[in-house]
C-alpha positions, 0 to 999 in steps of 0.5 A: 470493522476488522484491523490488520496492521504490520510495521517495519524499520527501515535504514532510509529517511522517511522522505525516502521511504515513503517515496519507495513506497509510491514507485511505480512500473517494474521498479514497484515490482521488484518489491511489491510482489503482492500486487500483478499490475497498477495504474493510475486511472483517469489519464494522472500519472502520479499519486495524489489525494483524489487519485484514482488506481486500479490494481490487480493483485497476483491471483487476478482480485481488481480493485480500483481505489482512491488516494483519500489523502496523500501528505509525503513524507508522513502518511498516505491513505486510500478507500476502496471504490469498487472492488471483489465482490466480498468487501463491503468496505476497504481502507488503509493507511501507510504511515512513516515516522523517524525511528533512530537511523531509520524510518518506522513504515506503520502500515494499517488496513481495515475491511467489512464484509457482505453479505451480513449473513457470512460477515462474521466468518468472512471477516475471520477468515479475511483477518487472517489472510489479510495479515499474512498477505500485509505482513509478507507485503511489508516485508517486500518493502523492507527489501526493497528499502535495501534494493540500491535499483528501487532506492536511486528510483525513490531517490529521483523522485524525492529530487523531482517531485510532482 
């Protein structure tokens, strides 16, 4: 199963990075300018294992997921429920740990294709749209660590958790 993976240092705590990684809304798009629109699904309004999100990426692809686990400030991880009809199997993961001053966000994503005929092109192909797509996504999130609009939003979330 194919592997893509960027990481990022960041000058916030990991309580914090984290948190900017889980905004939402407007506040989610200043940074995250891989996805068009995400939602919570089945009437939740915040993260959690078992928590189900649609999310339309910028060129229209759906995908609904699901958080299969959820431990702030260290990791988050989701599998694809339904998706483009390409992916025979999606999973990711986002990883936080100290790193000096800063946080090191580890974020790792793996995929198979279908049909099994063009799998092994398919899966070429994907490795490396996947990673310029997770690299430039990452990259978002640094400058959104460094956005003082996206941090006092994270920042709230931290003081009100749940």
């Amino acid at each position: 199963m194919p592997v893509v993976e960027a990481s990022a240092v960041v000058p916030l705590p990991p309580d914090l990075a984290f948190a900017v990684s889980q905004t939402t809304g407007a506040v989610r798009l200043r940074w995250d300018r891989f996805i068009r629109r995400q939602q919570f699904l089945d009437g939740v309004d915040a993260a959690g294992k078992g928590v189900r999100t649609l999310t339309v990426q910028r060129s229209g692809l759906r995908m609904v997921s699901e958080y299969v686990s959820y431990r702030p400030p260290t990791s988050v991880g989701m599998k694809m429920i339904d998706g483009p009809w390409f992916f025979e199997k999606m999973g990711g993961g986002w990883r936080f740990e100290p790193a000096g001053e800063g946080t090191r966000a580890v974020w790792r994503y793996n995929f198979s294709c279908r049909p099994a005929w063009l799998a092994p092109l398919a899966e070429w192909i994907g490795t490396r749209v996947l990673q310029r797509e997770i690299d430039r996504r990452i990259a978002g999130f640094a400058a959104g660590c460094a956005d003082p609009v996206v941090v006092e939003a994270a920042r709230r979330a931290v003081l009100r958790p749940g």
